[in-house]
C-alpha positions in Angstrom: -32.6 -6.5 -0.4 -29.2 -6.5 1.2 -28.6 -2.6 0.5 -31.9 -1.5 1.2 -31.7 -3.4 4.6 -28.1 -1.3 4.7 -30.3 1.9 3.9 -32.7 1.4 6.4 -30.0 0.6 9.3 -28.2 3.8 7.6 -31.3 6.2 8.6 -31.4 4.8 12.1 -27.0 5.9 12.4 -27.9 9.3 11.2 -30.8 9.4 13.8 -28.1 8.2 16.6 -25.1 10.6 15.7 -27.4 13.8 15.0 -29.0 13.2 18.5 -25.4 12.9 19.9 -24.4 16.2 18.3 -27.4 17.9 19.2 -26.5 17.1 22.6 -22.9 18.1 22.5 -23.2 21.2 20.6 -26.1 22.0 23.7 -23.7 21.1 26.5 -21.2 23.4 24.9 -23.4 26.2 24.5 -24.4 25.8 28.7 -20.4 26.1 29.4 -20.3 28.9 27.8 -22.9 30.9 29.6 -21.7 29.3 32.9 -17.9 30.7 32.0 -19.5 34.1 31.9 -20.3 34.5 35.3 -17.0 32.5 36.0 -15.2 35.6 37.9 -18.6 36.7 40.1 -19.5 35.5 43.3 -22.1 33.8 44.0 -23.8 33.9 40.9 -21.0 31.6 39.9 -22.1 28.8 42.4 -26.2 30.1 41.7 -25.3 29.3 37.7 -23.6 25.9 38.2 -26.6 24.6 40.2 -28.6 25.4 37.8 -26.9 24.7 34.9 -26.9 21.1 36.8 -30.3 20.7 36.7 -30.7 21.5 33.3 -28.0 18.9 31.5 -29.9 16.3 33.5 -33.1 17.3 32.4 -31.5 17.5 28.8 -29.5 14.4 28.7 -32.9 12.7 29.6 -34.7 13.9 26.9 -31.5 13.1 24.0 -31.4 9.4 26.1 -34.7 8.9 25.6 -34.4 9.6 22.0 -31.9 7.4 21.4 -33.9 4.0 23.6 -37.0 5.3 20.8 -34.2 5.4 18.2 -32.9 1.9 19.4 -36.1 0.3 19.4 -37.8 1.5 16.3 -34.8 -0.6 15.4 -34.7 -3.4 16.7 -38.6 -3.3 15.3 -37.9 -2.5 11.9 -35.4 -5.0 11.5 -37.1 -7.8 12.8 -39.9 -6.9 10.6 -37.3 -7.2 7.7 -36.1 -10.7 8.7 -39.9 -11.8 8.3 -40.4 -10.2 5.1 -36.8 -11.2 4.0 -37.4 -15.2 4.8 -40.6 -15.1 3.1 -39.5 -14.2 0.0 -37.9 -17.1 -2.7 -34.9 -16.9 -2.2 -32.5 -16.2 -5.2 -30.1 -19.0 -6.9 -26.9 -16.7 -6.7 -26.2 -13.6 -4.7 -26.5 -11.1 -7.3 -29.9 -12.6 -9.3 -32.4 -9.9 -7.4 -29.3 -7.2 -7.6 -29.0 -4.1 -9.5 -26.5 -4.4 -12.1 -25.0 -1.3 -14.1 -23.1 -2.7 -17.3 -19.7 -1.3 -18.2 -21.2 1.0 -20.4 -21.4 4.8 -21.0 -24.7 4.3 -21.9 -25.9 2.9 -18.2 -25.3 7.0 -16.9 -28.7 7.9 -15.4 -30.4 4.6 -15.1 -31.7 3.2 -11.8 -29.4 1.1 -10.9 -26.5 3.8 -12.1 -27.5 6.2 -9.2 -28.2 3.8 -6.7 -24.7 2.2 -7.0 -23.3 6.2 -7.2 -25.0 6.4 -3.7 -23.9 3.5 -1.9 -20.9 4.8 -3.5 -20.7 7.9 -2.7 -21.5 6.5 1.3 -18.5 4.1 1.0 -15.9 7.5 0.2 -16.8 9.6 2.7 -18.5 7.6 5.9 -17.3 4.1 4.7 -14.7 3.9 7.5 -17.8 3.8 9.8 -20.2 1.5 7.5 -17.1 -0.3 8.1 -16.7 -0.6 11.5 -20.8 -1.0 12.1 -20.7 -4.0 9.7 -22.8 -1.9 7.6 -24.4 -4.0 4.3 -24.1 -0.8 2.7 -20.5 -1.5 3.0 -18.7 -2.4 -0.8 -15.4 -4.0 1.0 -14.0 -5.4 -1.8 -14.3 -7.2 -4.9 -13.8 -8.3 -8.0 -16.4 -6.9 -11.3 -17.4 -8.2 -14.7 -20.5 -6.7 -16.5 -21.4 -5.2 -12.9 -21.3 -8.3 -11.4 -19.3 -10.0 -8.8 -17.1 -11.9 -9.6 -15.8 -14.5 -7.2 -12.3 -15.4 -7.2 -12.7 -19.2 -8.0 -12.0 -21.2 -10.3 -15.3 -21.8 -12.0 -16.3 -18.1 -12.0 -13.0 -17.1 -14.1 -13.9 -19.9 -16.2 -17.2 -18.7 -17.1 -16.4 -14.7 -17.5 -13.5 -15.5 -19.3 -13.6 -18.1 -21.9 -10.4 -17.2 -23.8 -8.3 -15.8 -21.3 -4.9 -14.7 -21.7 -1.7 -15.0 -19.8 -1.2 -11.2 -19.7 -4.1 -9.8 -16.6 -5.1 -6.0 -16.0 -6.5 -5.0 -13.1 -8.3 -1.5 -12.7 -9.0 -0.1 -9.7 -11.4 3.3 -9.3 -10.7 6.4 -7.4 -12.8 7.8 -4.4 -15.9 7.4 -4.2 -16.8 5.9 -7.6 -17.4 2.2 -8.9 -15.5 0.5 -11.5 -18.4 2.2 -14.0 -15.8 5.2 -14.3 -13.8 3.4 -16.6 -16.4 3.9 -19.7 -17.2 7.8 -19.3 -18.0 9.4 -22.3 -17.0 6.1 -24.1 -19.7 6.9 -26.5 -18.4 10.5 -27.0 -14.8 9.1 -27.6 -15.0 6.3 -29.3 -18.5 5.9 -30.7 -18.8 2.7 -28.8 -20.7 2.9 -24.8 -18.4 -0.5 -24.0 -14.8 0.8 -24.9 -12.7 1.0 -22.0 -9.1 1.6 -21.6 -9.7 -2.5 -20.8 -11.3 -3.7 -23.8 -8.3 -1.6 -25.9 -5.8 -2.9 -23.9 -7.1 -6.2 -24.6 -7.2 -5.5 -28.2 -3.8 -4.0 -28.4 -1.8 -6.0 -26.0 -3.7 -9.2 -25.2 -4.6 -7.9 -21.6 -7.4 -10.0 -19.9 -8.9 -6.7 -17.7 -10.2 -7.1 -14.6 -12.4 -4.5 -13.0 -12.2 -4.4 -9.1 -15.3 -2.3 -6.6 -14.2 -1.8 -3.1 -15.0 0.4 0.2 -12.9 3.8 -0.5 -13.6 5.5 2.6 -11.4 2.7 4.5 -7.6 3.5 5.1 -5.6 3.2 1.8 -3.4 1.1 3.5 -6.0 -1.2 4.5 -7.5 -1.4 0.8 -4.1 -1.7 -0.4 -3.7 -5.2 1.8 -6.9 -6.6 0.8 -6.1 -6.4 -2.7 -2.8 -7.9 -2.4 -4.3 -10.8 -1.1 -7.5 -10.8 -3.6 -4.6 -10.7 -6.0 -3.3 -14.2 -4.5 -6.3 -15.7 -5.2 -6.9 -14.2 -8.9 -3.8 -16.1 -9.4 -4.9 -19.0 -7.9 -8.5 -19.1 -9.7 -7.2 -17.9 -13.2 -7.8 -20.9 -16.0 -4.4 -20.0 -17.3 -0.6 -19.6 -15.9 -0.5 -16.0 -15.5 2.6 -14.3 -17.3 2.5 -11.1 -16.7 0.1 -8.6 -14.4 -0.6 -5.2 -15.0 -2.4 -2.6 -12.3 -3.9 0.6 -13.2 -5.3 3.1 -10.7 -7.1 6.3 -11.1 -6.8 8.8 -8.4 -7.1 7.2 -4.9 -6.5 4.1 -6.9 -3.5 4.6 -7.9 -2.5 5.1 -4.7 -3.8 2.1 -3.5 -2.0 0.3 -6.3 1.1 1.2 -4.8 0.3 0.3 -2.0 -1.1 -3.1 -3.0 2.5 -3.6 -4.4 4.3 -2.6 -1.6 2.8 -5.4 0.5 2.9 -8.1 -2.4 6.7 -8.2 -1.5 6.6 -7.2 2.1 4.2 -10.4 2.5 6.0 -12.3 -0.3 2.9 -12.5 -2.2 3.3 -14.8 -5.4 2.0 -12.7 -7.6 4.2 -10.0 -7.3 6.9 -12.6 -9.5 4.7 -11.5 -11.7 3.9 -7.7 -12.1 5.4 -5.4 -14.4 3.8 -2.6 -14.3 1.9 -0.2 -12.0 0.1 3.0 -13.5 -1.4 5.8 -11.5 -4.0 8.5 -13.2 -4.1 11.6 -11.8 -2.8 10.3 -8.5 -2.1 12.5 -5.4 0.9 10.8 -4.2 2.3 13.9 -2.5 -1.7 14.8 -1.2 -4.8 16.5 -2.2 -4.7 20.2 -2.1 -8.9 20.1 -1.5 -8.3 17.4 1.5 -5.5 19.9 2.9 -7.5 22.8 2.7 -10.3 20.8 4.7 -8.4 19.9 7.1 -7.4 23.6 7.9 -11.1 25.1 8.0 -11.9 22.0 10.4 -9.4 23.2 12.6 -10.2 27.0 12.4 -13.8 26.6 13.1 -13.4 24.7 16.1 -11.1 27.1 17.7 -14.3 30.0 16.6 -16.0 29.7 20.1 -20.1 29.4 19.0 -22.2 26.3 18.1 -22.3 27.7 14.8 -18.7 27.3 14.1 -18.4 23.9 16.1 -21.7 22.1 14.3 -20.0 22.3 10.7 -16.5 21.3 12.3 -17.6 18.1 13.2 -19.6 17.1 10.2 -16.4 17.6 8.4 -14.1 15.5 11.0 -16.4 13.2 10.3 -15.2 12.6 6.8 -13.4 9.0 5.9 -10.1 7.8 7.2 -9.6 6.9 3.3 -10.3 10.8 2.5 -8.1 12.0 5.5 -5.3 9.9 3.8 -5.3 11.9 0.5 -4.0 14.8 2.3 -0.9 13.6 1.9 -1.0 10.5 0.2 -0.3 8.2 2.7 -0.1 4.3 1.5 1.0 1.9 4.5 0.0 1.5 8.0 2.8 3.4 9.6 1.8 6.5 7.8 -1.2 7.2 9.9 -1.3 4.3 13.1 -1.1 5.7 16.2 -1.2 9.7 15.0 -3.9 12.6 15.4 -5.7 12.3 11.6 -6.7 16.0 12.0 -3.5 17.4 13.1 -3.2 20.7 10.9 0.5 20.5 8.4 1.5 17.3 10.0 2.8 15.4 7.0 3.9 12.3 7.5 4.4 10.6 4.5 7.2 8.1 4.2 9.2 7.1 1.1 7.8 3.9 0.7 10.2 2.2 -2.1 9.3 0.9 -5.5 9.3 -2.6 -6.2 12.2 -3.7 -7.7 12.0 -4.6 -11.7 8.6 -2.8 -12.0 7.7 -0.2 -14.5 5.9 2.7 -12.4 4.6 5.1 -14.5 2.2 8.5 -13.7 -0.4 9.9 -16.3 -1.4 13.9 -15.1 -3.6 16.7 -16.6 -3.6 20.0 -16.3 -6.5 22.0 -16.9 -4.6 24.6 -18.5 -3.4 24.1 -22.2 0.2 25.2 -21.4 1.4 22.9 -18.6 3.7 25.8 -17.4 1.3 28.2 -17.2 0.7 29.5 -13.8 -2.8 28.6 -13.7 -2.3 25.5 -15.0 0.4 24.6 -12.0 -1.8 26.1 -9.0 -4.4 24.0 -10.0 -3.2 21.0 -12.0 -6.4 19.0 -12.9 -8.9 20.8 -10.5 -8.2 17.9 -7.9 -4.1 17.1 -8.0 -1.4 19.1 -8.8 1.3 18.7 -11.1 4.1 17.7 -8.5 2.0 16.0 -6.7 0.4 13.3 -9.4 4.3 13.5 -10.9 5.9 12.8 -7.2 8.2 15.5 -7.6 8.3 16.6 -4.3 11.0 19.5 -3.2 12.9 17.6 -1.5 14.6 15.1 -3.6 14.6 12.4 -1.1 11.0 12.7 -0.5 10.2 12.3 -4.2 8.6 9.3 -6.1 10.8 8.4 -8.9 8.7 6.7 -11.9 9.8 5.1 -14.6 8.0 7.5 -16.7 5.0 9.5 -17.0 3.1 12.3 -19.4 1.3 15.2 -19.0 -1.6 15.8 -20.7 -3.3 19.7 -21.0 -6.1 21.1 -21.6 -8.3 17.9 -19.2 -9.5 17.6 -15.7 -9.4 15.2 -13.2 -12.4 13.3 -14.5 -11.5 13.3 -18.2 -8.1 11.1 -17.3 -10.1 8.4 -16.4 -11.0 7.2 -19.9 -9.4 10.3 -22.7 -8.3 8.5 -26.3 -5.1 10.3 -25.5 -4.5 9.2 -22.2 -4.7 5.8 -23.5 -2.4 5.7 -26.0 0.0 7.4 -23.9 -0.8 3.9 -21.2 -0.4 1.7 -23.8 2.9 2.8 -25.6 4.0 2.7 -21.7 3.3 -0.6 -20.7 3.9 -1.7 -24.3 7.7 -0.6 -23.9 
């Protein structure tokens, strides 16, 4: 009930900010025709009278929109509350949800694309489902068998019944739920429930836990809340944890990092503990697709016509968390108190490692020679080469792993759960 309330308030936002564009798009296009009569007398004076009359008469009719907007609301909504109290309500919070399992297999089912959706809402808008309070927005938390999975001490008990003292924790990449972690686990291994997780656990005694969270929010932010989630894993964990272990794909690696980076800012007492932090196909140096976004934004909206300005702002309206792949920005100072859409303004810092961790990078390259020219312009389709490596030009700037592998011939999607990719993670956090 929660998301399709979230749904419903969604359709209503939509209905708000494509009445607000409508209108600015329409006061642009009156400027314009005013500024051509800008240099004749009195037709200049004749034009701004009328053109006057006509925003009034305009913004009316968008305001009144938005009051019917605002009240079919308010309407909707409080015939929701009704039908929501009247219902028996559920013994936990997820008993009436819609749970995909961990499994290739759960591709295509109902509850598969619905959680894609809401997904796909929290990469690119979930700044603003954010700020709005939306119940479309994920925020964050912790998975097991598509289910949350509270941080206490009775929860942990009952999902994990022989837990080690060794603790994985995978987070997705933009735009996706922790489900990524079984693609093509069928085709692969010729089990649906294989996961780089379940391996690990078989191979080094890893206890993995899945995490779901808000991807359109700051990386910085996400990166925060799950050093402090990570407090309380170590908290609510039936046993002393030995030894903790994050892995990221994409966007999640970076937030990994950053995650890291604010365990020992904040003296965090888990970070005692970690050992190693992996990043799959991570653009630590930026996102060439996110770059090249940025640029068009700002081309169109110098093109003087509504058509050129209407597509420019549906773009800029894109997540801070997307915004922050450009150039893979992982704390605060990266991004507070600067112009998101300014065009080549990278301002990426070098954010240092934590000490006595293992930092490792896992790459592709679509091409099956990695120093084939193809293969280096467009590394896995998403990241580059030096940028999922850290090797940036200037060798201060760069990201200096412990160690890392290449793999060619796969995409950015194929990373995320490829035999070979996992023996290469294992051997590496094995070492």
């Amino acid at each position: 009930m929660r998301r399709v309330r979230g749904f419903i308030d969604l359709v209503f936002d939509v209905v708000e900010e494509t009445t607000n564009l409508a209108q600015r798009t329409h006061n642009a296009v009156v400027e314009r025709s005013v500024r051509r009569f800008a240099p004749v007398e009195p037709a200049t004076s004749t034009a701004k009278a009328i053109t006057g009359v006509e925003t009034a008469i305009s913004g009316g009719v968008f305001e009144s929109i938005r009051v019917v907007n605002g009240i079919a609301r308010f309407t909707v909504n409080a015939v929701a509350d009704v039908a929501e109290a009247g219902l028996d309500q559920p013994s936990g919070p997820d008993e009436l949800a819609l749970v995909t399992p961990l499994r290739s297999s759960a591709a295509g089912t109902a509850s598969w694309y619905v959680d894609y959706l809401q997904a796909s809402l929290n990469g690119f808008w979930g700044d603003h489902l954010s700020r709005k309070n939306s119940r479309l927005d994920l925020g964050m938390t912790l998975r097991h068998h598509g289910r949350h999975l509270p941080a206490t001490r009775e929860a942990f008990a009952a999902a994990f019944p022989d837990p080690t003292s060794k603790v994985c924790v995978f987070v997705h990449s933009l735009a996706a739920t922790e489900w990524l972690w079984s693609l093509s686990s069928e085709e692969h291994y010729g089990d649906p429930d294989v996961t780089f997780g379940t391996r690990l656990a078989d191979d080094l005694g890893y206890t993995p836990i899945y995490l779901r969270y808000n991807t359109g929010r700051h990386i910085s932010e996400n990166g925060r809340a799950l050093a402090t989630l990570l407090t309380e894993v170590l908290s609510a964990y039936p046993v002393p944890v030995e030894e903790i272990t994050l892995v990221g794909h994409s966007m999640g690696g970076l937030v990994v990092r950053s995650a890291a980076h604010y365990a020992r800012e904040h003296d965090e007492p888990w970070v005692a503990h970690l050992r190693h932090v992996a990043c799959i196909g991570s653009p630590h140096l930026g996102a060439p697709l996110e770059k090249a976004v940025n640029v068009l934004t700002n081309v169109l909206r110098k093109v003087d016509a509504a058509g050129a300005h209407v597509p420019a702002e549906l773009l800029d309206s894109r997540s801070a968390g997307v915004k922050d792949l450009r150039y893979g920005y992982t704390i605060d100072e990266e991004w507070e108190g600067k112009d998101p859409d300014e065009v080549f303004a990278d301002a990426r810092r070098n954010v240092p490692l934590v000490d006595g961790v293992g930092y490792y990078f896992l790459a592709a390259t679509i091409a099956r020679d990695p120093e084939h020219p193809l293969g280096q312009l467009l590394g896995d389709l998403m990241v580059r080469l030096p940028s999922a490596s850290g090797e940036a030009p200037e060798h201060a700037r760069r990201i200096h792993f412990s160690g890392g592998t290449v793999f060619p011939g796969m995409n950015h999607i194929h990373i995320a759960n490829h035999p070979e990719v996992y023996e290469a993670l294992r051997d590496l956090l094995a070492a």
